[in-house]
N, C-alpha and C positions, 0 to 999 in steps of 0.2 A: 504494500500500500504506500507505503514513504516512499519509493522507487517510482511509482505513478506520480506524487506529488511532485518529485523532484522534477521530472520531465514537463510537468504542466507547470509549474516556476522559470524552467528554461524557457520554456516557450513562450511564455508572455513575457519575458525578459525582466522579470524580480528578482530579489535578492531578499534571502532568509538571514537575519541577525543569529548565529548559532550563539553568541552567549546570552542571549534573551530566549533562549526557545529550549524548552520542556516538555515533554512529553506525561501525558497523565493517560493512565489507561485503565479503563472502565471495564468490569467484568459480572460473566451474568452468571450465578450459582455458585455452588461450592466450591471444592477439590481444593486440591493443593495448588499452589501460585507459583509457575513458571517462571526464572529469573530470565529475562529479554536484554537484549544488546538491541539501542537504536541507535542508529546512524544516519548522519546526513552527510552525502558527499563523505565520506571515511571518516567523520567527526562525528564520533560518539555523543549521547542526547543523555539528560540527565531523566531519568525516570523521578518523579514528586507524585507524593498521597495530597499534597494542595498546592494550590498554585493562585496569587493574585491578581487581578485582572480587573480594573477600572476600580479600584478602590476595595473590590470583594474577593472575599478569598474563597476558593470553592475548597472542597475539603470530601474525598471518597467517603468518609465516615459519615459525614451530617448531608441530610435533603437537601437540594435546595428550595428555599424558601418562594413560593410564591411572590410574584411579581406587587400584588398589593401588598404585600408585609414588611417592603423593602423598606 
Protein backbone atom coordinates (compact mmCIF):
# COMPACT_ATOMS: atom_id res chain seq x y z
CA UNK A 1 0.00 0.00 0.00
CA UNK A 2 2.98 2.66 0.85
CA UNK A 3 4.51 1.59 -2.40
CA UNK A 4 1.02 2.68 -4.37
CA UNK A 5 1.38 5.84 -2.24
CA UNK A 6 4.73 6.52 -3.18
CA UNK A 7 4.08 6.30 -6.86
CA UNK A 8 0.89 8.46 -6.78
CA UNK A 9 3.31 11.30 -4.73
CA UNK A 10 5.78 10.98 -7.63
CA UNK A 11 3.32 11.42 -9.86
CA UNK A 12 1.62 14.46 -8.85
CA UNK A 13 5.05 15.63 -8.12
CA UNK A 14 4.84 16.19 -3.91
CA UNK A 15 7.10 15.77 -1.56
CA UNK A 16 6.43 13.66 1.85
CA UNK A 17 8.29 15.55 5.05
CA UNK A 18 9.69 11.98 6.48
CA UNK A 19 10.46 13.59 9.84
CA UNK A 20 6.93 14.63 10.34
CA UNK A 21 5.39 11.58 9.02
CA UNK A 22 4.16 8.60 11.25
CA UNK A 23 2.58 5.99 10.76
CA UNK A 24 -0.58 4.77 13.07
CA UNK A 25 -2.04 1.46 12.31
CA UNK A 26 -5.45 0.56 13.03
CA UNK A 27 -6.51 -3.18 13.64
CA UNK A 28 -9.73 -5.19 13.65
CA UNK A 29 -9.85 -8.10 16.45
CA UNK A 30 -7.75 -9.88 18.51
CA UNK A 31 -4.59 -12.06 18.14
CA UNK A 32 -1.29 -11.22 18.62
CA UNK A 33 0.33 -7.87 17.17
CA UNK A 34 2.72 -8.39 14.40
CA UNK A 35 5.95 -6.09 14.64
CA UNK A 36 5.88 -4.16 10.90
CA UNK A 37 8.85 -2.24 9.37
CA UNK A 38 7.47 0.91 7.35
CA UNK A 39 9.26 2.54 4.96
CA UNK A 40 9.24 5.40 2.71
CA UNK A 41 11.76 5.42 -0.09
CA UNK A 42 14.22 3.09 2.23
CA UNK A 43 13.57 5.40 5.26
CA UNK A 44 12.18 3.71 7.96
CA UNK A 45 8.57 5.31 9.42
CA UNK A 46 8.07 5.47 13.12
CA UNK A 47 5.05 3.29 14.16
CA UNK A 48 2.90 5.77 17.22
CA UNK A 49 -0.21 4.37 19.57
CA UNK A 50 -1.03 8.44 19.14
CA UNK A 51 -0.27 10.99 17.03
CA UNK A 52 -1.38 14.92 17.09
CA UNK A 53 -2.82 16.54 14.46
CA UNK A 54 -4.55 20.14 14.53
CA UNK A 55 -4.28 20.47 18.13
CA UNK A 56 -5.93 16.75 18.92
CA UNK A 57 -4.26 13.81 19.80
CA UNK A 58 -5.96 10.61 18.43
CA UNK A 59 -4.81 7.81 20.77
CA UNK A 60 -5.63 3.67 19.41
CA UNK A 61 -6.93 3.27 23.06
CA UNK A 62 -9.69 6.04 23.40
CA UNK A 63 -12.84 6.60 20.77
CA UNK A 64 -12.82 9.26 19.00
CA UNK A 65 -15.13 11.69 20.27
CA UNK A 66 -17.95 12.99 18.29
CA UNK A 67 -17.71 15.92 16.23
CA UNK A 68 -20.38 17.90 18.61
CA UNK A 69 -18.37 17.05 21.82
CA UNK A 70 -15.20 18.67 20.47
Amino acid sequence: MIARLERYIDKKGMEVNIGKTKVMRFRKGGGRERKMKWRWKGKELEEVKEYKYLGYTGCLDDPVPPVNDV
